[in-house]
mmCIF file of the N, C-alpha and C atoms, coordinates in Angstrom:
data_MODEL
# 
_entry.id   MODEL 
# 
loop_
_atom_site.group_PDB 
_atom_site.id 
_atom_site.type_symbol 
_atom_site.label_atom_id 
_atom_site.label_alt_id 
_atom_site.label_comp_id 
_atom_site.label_asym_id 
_atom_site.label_entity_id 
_atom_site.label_seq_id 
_atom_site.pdbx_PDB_ins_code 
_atom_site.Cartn_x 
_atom_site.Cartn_y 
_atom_site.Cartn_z 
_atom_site.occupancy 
_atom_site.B_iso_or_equiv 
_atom_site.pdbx_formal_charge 
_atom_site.auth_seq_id 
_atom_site.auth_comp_id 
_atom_site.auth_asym_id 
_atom_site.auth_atom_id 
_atom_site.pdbx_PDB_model_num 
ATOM 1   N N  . UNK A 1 1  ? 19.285  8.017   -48.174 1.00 0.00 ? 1  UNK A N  1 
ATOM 2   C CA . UNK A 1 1  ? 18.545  8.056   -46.937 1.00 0.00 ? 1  UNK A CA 1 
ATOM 3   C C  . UNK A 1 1  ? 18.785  6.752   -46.185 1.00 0.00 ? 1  UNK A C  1 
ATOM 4   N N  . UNK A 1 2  ? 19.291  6.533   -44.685 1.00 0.00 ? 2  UNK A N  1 
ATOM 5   C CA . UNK A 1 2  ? 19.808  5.769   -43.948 1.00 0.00 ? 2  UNK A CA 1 
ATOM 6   C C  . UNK A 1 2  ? 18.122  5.309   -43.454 1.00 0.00 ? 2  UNK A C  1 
ATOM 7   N N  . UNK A 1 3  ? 18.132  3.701   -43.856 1.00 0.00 ? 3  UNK A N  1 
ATOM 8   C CA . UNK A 1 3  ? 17.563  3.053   -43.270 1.00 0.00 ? 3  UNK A CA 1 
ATOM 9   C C  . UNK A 1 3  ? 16.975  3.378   -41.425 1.00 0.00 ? 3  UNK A C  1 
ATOM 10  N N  . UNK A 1 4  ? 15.760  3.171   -41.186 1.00 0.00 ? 4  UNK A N  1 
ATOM 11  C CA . UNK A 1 4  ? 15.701  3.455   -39.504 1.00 0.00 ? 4  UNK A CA 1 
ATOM 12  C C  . UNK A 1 4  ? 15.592  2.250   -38.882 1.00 0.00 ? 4  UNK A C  1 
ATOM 13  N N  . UNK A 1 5  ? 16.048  2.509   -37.569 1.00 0.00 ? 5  UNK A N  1 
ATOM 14  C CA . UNK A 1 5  ? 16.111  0.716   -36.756 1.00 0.00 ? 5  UNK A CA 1 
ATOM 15  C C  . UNK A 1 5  ? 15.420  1.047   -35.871 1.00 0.00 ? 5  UNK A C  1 
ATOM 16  N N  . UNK A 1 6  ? 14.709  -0.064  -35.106 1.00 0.00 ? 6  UNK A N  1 
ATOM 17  C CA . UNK A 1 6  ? 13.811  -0.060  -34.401 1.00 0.00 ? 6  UNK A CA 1 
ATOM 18  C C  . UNK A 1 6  ? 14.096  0.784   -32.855 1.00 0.00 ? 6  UNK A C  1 
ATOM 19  N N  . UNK A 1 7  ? 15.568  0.932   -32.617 1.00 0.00 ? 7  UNK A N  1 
ATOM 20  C CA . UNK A 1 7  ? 16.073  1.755   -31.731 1.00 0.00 ? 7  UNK A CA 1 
ATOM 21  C C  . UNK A 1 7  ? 15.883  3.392   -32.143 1.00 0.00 ? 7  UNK A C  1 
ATOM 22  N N  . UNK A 1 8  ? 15.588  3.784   -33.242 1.00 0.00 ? 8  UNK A N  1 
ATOM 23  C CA . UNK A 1 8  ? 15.627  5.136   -33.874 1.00 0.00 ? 8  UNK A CA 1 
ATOM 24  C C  . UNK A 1 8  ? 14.216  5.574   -33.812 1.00 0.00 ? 8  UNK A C  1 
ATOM 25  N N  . UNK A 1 9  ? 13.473  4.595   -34.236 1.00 0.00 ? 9  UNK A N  1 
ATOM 26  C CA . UNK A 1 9  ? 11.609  4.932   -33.885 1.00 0.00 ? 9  UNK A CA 1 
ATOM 27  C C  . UNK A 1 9  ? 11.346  4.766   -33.123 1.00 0.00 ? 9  UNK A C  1 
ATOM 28  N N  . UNK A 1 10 ? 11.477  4.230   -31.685 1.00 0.00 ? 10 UNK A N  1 
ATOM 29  C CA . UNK A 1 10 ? 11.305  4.399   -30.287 1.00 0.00 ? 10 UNK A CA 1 
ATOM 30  C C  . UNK A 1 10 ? 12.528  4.630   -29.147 1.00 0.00 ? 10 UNK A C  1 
ATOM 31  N N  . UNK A 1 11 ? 13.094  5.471   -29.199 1.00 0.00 ? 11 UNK A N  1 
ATOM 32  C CA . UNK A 1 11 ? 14.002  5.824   -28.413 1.00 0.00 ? 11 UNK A CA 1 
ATOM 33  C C  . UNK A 1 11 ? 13.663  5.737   -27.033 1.00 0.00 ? 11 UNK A C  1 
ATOM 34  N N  . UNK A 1 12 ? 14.931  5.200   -26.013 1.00 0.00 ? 12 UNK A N  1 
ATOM 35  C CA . UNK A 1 12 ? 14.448  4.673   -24.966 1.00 0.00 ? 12 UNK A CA 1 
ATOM 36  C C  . UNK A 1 12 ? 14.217  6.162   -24.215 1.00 0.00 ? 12 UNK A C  1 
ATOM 37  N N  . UNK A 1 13 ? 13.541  5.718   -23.111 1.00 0.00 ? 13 UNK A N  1 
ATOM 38  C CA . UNK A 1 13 ? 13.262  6.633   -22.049 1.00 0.00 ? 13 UNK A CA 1 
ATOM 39  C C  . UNK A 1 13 ? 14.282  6.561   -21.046 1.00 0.00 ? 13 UNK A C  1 
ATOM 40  N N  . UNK A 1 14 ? 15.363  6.419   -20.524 1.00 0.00 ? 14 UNK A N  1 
ATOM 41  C CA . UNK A 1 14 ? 15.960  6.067   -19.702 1.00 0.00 ? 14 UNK A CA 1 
ATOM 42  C C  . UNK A 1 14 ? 16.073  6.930   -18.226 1.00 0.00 ? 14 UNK A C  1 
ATOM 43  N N  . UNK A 1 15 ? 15.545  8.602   -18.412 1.00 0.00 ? 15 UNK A N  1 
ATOM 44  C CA . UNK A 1 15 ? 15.790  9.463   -17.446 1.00 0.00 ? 15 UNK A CA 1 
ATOM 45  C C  . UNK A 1 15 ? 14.921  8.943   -16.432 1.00 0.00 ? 15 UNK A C  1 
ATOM 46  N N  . UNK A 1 16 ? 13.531  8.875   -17.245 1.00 0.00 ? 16 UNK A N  1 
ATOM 47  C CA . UNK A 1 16 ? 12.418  8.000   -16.374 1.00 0.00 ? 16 UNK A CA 1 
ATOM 48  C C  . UNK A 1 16 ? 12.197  6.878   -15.909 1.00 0.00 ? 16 UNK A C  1 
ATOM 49  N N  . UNK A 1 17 ? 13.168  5.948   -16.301 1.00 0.00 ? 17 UNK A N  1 
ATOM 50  C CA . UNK A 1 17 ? 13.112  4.704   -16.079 1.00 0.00 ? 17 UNK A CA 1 
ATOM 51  C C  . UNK A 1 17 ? 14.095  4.831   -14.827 1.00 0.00 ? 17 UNK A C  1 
ATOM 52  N N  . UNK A 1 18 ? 15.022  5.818   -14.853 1.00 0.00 ? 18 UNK A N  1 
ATOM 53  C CA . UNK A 1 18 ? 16.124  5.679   -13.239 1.00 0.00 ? 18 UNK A CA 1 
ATOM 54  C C  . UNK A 1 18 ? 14.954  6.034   -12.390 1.00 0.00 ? 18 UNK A C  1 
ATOM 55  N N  . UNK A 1 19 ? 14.206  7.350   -12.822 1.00 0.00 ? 19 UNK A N  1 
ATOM 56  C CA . UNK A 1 19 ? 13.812  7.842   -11.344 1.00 0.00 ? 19 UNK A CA 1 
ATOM 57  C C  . UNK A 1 19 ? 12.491  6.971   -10.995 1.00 0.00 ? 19 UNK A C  1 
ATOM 58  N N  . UNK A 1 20 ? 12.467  5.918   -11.711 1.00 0.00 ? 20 UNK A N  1 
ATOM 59  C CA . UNK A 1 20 ? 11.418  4.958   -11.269 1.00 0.00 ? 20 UNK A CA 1 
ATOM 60  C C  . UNK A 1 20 ? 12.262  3.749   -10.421 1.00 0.00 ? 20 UNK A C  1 
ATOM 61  N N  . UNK A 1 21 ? 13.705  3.402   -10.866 1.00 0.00 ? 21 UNK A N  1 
ATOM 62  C CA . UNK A 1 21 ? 13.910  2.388   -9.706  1.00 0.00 ? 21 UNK A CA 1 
ATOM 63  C C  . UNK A 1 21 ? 14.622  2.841   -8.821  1.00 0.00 ? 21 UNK A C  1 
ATOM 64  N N  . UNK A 1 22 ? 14.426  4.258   -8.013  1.00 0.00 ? 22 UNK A N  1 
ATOM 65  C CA . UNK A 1 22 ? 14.496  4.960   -7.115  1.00 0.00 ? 22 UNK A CA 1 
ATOM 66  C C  . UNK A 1 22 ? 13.794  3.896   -5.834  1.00 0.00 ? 22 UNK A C  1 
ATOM 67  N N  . UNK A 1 23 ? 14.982  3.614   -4.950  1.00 0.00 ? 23 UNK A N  1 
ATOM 68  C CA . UNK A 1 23 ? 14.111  2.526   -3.854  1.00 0.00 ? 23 UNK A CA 1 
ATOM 69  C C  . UNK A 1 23 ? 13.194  3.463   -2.823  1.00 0.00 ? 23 UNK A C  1 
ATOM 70  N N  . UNK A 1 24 ? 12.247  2.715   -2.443  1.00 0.00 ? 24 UNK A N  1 
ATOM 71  C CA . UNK A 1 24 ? 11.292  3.359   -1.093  1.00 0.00 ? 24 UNK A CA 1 
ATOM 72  C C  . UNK A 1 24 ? 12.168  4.124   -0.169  1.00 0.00 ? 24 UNK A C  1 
ATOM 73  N N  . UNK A 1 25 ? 12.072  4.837   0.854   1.00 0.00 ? 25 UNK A N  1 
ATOM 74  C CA . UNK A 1 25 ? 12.549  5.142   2.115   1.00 0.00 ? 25 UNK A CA 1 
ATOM 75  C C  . UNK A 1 25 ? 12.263  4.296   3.241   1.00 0.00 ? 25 UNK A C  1 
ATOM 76  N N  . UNK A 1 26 ? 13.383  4.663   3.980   1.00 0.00 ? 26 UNK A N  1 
ATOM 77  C CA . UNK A 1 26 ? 13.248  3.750   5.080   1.00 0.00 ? 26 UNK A CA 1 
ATOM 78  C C  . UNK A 1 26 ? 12.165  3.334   5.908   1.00 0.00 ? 26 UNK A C  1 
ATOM 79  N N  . UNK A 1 27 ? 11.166  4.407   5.808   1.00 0.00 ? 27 UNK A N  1 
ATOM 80  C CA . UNK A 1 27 ? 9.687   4.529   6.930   1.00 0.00 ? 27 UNK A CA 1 
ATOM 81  C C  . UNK A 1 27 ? 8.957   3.864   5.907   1.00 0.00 ? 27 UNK A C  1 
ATOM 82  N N  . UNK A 1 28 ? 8.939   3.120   4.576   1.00 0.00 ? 28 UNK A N  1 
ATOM 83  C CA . UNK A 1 28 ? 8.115   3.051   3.841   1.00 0.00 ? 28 UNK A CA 1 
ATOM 84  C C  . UNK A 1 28 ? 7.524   1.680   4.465   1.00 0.00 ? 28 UNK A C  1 
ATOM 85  N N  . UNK A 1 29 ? 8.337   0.892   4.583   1.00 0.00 ? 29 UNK A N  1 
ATOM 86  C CA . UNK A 1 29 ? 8.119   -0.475  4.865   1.00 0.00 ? 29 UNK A CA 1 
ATOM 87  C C  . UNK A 1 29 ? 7.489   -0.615  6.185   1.00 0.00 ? 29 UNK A C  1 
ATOM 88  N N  . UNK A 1 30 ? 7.777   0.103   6.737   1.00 0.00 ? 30 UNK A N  1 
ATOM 89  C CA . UNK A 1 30 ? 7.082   -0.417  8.458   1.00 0.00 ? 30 UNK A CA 1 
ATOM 90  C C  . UNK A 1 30 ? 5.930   -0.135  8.594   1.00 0.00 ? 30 UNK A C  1 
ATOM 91  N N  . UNK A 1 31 ? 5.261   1.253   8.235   1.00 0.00 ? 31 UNK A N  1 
ATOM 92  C CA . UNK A 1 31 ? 4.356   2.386   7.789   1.00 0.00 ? 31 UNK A CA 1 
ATOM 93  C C  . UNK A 1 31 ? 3.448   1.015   7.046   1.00 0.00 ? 31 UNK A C  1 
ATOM 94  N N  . UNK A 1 32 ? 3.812   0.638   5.924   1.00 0.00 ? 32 UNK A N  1 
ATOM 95  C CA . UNK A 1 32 ? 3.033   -0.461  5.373   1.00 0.00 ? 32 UNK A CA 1 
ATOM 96  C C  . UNK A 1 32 ? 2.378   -1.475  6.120   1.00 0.00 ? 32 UNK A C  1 
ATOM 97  N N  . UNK A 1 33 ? 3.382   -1.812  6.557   1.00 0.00 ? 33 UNK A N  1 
ATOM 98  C CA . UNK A 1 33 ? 2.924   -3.298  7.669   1.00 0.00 ? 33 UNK A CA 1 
ATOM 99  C C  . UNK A 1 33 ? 2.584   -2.766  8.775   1.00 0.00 ? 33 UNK A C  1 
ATOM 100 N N  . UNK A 1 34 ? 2.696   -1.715  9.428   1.00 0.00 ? 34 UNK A N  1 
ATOM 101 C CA . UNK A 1 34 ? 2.140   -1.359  10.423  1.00 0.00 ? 34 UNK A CA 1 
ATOM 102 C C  . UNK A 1 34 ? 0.869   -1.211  10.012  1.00 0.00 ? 34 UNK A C  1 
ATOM 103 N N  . UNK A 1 35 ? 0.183   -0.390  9.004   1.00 0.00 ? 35 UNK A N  1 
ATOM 104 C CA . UNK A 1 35 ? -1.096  -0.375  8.662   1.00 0.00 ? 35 UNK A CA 1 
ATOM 105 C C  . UNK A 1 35 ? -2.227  -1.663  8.562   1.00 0.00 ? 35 UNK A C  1 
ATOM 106 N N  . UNK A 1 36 ? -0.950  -2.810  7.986   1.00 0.00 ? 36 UNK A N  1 
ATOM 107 C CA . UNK A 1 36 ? -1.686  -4.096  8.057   1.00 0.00 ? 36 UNK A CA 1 
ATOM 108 C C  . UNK A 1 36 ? -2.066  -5.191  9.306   1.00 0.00 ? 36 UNK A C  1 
ATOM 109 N N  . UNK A 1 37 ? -1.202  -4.455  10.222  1.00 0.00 ? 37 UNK A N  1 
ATOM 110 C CA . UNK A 1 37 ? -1.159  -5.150  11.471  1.00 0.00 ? 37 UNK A CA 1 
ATOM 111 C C  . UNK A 1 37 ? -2.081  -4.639  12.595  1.00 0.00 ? 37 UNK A C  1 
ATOM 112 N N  . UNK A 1 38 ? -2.239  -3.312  12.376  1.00 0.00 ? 38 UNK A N  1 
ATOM 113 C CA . UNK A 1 38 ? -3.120  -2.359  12.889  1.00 0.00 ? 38 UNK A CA 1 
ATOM 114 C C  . UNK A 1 38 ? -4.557  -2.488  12.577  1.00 0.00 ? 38 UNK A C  1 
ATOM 115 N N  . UNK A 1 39 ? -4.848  -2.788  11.414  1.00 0.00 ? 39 UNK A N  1 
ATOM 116 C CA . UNK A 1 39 ? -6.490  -3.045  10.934  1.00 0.00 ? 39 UNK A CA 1 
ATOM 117 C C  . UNK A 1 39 ? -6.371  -4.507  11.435  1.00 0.00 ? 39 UNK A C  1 
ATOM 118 N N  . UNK A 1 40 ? -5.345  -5.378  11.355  1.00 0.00 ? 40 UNK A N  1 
ATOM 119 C CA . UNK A 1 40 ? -5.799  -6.571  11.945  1.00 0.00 ? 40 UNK A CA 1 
ATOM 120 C C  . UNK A 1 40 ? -6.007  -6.965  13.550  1.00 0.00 ? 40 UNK A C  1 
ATOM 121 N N  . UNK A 1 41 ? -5.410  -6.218  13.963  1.00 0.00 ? 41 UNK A N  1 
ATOM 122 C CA . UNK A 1 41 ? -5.538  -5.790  15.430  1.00 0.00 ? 41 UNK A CA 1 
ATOM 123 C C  . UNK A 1 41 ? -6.916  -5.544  15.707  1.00 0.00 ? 41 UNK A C  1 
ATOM 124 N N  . UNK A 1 42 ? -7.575  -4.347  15.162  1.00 0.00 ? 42 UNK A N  1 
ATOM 125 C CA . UNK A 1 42 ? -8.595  -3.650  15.290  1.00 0.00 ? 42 UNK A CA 1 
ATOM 126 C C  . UNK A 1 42 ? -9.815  -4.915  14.649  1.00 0.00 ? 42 UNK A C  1 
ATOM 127 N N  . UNK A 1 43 ? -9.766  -5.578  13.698  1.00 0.00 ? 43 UNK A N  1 
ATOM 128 C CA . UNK A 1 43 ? -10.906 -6.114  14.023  1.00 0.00 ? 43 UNK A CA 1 
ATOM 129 C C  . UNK A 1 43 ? -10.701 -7.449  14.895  1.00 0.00 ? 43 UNK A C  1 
ATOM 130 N N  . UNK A 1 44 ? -9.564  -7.785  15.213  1.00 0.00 ? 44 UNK A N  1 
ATOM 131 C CA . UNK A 1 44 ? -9.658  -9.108  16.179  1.00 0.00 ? 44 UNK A CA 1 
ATOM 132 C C  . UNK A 1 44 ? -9.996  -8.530  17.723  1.00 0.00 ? 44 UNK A C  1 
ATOM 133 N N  . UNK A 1 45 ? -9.468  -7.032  17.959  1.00 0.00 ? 45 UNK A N  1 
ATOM 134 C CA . UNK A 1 45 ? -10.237 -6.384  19.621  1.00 0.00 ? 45 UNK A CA 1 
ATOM 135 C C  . UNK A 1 45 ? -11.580 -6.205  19.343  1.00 0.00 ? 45 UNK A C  1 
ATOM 136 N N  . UNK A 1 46 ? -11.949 -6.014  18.072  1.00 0.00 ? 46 UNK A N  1 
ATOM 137 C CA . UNK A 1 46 ? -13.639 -6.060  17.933  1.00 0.00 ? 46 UNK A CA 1 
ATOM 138 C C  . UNK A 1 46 ? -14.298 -7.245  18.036  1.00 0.00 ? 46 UNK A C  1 
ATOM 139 N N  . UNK A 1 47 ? -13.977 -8.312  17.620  1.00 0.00 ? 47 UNK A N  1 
ATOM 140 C CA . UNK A 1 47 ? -14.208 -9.505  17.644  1.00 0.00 ? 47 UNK A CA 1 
ATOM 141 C C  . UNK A 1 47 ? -14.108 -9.988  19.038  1.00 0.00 ? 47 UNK A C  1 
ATOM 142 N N  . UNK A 1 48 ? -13.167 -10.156 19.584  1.00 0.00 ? 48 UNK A N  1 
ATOM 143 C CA . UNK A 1 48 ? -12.635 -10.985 21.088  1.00 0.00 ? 48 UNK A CA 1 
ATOM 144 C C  . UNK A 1 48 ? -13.146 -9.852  21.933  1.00 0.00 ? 48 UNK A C  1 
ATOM 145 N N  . UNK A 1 49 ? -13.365 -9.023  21.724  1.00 0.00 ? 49 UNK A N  1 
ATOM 146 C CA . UNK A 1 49 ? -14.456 -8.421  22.993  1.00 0.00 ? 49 UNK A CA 1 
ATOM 147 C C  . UNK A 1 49 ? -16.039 -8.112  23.121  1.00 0.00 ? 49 UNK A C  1 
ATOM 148 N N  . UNK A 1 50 ? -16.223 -8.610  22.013  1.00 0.00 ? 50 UNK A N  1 
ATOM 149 C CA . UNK A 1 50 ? -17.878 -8.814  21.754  1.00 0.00 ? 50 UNK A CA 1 
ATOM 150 C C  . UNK A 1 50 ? -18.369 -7.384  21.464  1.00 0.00 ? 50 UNK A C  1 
ATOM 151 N N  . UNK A 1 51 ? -17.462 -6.796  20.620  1.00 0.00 ? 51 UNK A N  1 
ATOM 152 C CA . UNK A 1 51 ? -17.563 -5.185  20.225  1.00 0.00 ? 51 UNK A CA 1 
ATOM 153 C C  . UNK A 1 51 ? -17.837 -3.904  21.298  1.00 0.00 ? 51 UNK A C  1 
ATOM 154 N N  . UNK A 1 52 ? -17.134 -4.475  22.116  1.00 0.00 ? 52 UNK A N  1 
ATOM 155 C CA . UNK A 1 52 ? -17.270 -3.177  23.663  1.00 0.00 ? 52 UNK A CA 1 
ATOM 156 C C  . UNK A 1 52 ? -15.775 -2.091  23.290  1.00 0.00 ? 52 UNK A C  1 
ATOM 157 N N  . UNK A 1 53 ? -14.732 -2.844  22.349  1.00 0.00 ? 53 UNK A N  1 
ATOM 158 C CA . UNK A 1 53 ? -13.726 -2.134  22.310  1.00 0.00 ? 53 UNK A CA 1 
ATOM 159 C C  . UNK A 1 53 ? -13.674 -2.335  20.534  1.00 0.00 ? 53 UNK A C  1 
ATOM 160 N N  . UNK A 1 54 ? -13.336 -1.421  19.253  1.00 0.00 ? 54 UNK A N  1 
ATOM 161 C CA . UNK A 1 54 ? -12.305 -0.025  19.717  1.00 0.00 ? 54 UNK A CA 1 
ATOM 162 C C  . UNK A 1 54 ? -13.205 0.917   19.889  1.00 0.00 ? 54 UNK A C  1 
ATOM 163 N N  . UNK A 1 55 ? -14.355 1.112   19.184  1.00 0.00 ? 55 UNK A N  1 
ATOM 164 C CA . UNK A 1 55 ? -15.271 2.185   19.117  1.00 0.00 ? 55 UNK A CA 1 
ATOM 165 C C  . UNK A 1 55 ? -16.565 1.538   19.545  1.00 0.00 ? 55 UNK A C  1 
ATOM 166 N N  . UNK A 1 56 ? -17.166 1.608   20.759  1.00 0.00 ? 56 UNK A N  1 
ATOM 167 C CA . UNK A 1 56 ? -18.654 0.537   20.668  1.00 0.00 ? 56 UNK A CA 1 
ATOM 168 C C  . UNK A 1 56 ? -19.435 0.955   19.790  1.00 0.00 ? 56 UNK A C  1 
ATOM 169 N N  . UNK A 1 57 ? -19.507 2.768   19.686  1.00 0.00 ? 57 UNK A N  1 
ATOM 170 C CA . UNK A 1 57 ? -20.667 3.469   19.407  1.00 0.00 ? 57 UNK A CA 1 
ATOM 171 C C  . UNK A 1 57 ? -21.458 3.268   18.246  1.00 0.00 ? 57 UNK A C  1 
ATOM 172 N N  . UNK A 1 58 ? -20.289 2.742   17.282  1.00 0.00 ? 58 UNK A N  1 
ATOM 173 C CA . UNK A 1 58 ? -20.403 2.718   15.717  1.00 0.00 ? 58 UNK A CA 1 
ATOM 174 C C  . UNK A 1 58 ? -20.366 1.716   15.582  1.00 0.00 ? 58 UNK A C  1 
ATOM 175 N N  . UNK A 1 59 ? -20.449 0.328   16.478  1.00 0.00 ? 59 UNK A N  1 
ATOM 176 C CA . UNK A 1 59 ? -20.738 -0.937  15.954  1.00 0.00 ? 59 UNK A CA 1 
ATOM 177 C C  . UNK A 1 59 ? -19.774 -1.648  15.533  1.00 0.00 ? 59 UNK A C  1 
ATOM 178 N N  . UNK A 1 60 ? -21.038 -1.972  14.088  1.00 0.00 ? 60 UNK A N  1 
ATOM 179 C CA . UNK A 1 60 ? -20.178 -3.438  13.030  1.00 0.00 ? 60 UNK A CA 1 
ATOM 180 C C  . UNK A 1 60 ? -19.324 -2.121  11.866  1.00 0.00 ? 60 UNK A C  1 
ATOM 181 N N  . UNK A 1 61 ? -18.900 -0.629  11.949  1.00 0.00 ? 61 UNK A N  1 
ATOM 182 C CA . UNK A 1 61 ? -18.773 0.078   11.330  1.00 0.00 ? 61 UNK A CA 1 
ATOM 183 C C  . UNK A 1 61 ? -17.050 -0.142  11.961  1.00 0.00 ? 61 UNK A C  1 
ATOM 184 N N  . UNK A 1 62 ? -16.774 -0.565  13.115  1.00 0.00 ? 62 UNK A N  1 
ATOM 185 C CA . UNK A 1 62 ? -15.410 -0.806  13.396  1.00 0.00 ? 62 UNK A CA 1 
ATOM 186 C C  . UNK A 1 62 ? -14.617 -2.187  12.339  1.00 0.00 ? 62 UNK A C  1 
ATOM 187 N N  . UNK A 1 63 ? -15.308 -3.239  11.679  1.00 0.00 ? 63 UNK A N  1 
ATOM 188 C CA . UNK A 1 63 ? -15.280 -3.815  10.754  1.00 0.00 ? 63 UNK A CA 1 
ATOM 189 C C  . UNK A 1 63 ? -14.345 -3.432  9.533   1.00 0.00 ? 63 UNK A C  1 
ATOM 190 N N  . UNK A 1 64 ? -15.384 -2.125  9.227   1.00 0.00 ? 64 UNK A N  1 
ATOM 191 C CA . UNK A 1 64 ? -14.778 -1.594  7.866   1.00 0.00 ? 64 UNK A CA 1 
ATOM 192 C C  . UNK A 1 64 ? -13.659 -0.564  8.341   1.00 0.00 ? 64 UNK A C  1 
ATOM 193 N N  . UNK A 1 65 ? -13.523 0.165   9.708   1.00 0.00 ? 65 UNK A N  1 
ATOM 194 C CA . UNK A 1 65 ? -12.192 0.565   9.481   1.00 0.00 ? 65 UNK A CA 1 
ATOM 195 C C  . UNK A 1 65 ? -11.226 -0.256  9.710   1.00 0.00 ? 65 UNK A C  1 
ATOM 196 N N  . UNK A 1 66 ? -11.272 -1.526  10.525  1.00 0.00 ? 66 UNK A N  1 
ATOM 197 C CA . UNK A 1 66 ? -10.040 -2.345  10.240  1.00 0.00 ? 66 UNK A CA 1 
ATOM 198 C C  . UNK A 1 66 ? -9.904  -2.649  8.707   1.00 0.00 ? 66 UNK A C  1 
ATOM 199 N N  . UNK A 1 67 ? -10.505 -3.056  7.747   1.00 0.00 ? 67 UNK A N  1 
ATOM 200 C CA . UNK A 1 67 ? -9.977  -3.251  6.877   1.00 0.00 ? 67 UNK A CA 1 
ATOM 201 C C  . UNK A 1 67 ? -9.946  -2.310  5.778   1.00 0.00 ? 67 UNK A C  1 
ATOM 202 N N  . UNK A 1 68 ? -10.270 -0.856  6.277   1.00 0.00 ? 68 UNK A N  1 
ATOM 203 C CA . UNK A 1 68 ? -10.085 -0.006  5.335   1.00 0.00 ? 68 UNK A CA 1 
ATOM 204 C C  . UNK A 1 68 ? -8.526  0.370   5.947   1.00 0.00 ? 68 UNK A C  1 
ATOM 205 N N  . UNK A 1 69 ? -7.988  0.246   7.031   1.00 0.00 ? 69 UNK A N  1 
ATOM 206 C CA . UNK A 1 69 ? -6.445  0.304   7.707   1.00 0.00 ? 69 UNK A CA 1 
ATOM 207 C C  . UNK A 1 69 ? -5.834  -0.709  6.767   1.00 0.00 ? 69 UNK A C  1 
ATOM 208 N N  . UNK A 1 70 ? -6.349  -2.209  6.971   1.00 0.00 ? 70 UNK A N  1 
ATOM 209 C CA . UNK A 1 70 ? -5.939  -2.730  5.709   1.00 0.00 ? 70 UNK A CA 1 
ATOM 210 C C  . UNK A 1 70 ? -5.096  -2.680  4.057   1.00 0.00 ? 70 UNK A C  1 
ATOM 211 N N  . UNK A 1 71 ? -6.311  -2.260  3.886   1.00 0.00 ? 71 UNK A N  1 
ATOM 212 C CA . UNK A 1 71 ? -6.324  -2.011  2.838   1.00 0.00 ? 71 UNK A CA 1 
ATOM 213 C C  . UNK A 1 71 ? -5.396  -1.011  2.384   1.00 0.00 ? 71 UNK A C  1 
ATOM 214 N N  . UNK A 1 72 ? -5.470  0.273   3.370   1.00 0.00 ? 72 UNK A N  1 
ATOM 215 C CA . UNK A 1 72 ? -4.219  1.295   2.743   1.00 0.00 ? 72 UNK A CA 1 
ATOM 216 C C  . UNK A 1 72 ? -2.971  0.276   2.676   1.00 0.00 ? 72 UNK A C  1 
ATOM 217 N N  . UNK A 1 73 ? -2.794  -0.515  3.853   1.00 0.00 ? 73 UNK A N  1 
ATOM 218 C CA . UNK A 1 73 ? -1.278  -1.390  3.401   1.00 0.00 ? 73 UNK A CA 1 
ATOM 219 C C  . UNK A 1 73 ? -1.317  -1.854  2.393   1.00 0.00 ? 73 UNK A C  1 
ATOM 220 N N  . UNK A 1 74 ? -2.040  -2.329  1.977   1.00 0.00 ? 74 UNK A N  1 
ATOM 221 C CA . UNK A 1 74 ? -1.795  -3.224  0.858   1.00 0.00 ? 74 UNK A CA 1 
ATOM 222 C C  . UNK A 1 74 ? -2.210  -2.776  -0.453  1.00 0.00 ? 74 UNK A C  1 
ATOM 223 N N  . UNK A 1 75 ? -2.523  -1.244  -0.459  1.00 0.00 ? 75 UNK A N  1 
ATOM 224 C CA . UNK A 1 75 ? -2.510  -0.440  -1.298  1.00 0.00 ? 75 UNK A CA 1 
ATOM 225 C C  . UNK A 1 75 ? -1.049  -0.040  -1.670  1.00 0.00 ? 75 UNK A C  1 
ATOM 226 N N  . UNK A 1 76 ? -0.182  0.137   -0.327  1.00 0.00 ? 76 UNK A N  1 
ATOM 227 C CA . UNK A 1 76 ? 0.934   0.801   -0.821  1.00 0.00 ? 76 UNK A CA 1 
ATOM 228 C C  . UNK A 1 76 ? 1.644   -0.418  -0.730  1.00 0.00 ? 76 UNK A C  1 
ATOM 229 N N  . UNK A 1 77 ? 1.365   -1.607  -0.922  1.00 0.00 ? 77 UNK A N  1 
ATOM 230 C CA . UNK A 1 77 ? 2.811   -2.861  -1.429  1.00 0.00 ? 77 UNK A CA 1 
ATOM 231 C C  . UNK A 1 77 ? 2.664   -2.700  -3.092  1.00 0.00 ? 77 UNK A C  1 
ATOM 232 N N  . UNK A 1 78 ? 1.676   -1.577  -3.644  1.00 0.00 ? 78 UNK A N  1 
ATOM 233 C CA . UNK A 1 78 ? 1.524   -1.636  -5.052  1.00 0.00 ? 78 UNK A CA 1 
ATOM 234 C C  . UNK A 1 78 ? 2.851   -0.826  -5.273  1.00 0.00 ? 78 UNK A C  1 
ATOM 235 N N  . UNK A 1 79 ? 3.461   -0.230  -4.392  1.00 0.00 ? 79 UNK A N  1 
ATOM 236 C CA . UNK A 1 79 ? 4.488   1.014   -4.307  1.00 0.00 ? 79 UNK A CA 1 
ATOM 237 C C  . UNK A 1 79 ? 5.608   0.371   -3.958  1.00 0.00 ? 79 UNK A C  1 
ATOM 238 N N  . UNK A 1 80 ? 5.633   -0.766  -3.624  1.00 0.00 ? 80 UNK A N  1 
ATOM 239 C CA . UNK A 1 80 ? 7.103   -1.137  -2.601  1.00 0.00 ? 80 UNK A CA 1 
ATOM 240 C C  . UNK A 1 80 ? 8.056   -1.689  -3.681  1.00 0.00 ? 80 UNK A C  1 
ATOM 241 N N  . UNK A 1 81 ? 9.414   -1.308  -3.526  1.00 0.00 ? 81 UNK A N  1 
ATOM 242 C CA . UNK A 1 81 ? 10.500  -1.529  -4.051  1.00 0.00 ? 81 UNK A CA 1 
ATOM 243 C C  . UNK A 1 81 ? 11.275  -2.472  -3.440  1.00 0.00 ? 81 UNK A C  1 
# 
């Protein structure tokens, strides 16, 4: 009986390991930073206009969608290749 090597009890994964360094698409990157530039936008027009612009109606609630815009960016740099 042939000895086992540590290559024989864990055999690599390799099919999965290509289709993981599969790079982003081209829209991935802008799409990203656009999201981050966009929530930052949105709360500095909330800010520098004394909250008359983007949404008055909803207030300090324009706050959390700039940085919930945010946040999706920088959710998906968890994704970026």
């Amino acid at each position: 009986m042939a000895k086992k090597t540590l290559d024989d009890a864990y055999p690599s994964n390799t099919s999965s390991r290509a289709a993981q360094d599969t790079p982003n698409p081209i829209w991935f990157k802008p799409i990203m930073f656009g999201f981050m530039i966009v929530g930052l936008a949105w709360i500095l027009t909330f800010y520098v206009s004394a909250g008359l612009f983007p949404i008055p109606s909803v207030g300090a609630i324009n706050i959390v969608i700039g940085f919930g815009l945010m946040f999706i960016g920088f959710l998906m740099t968890t994704r970026w290749q």
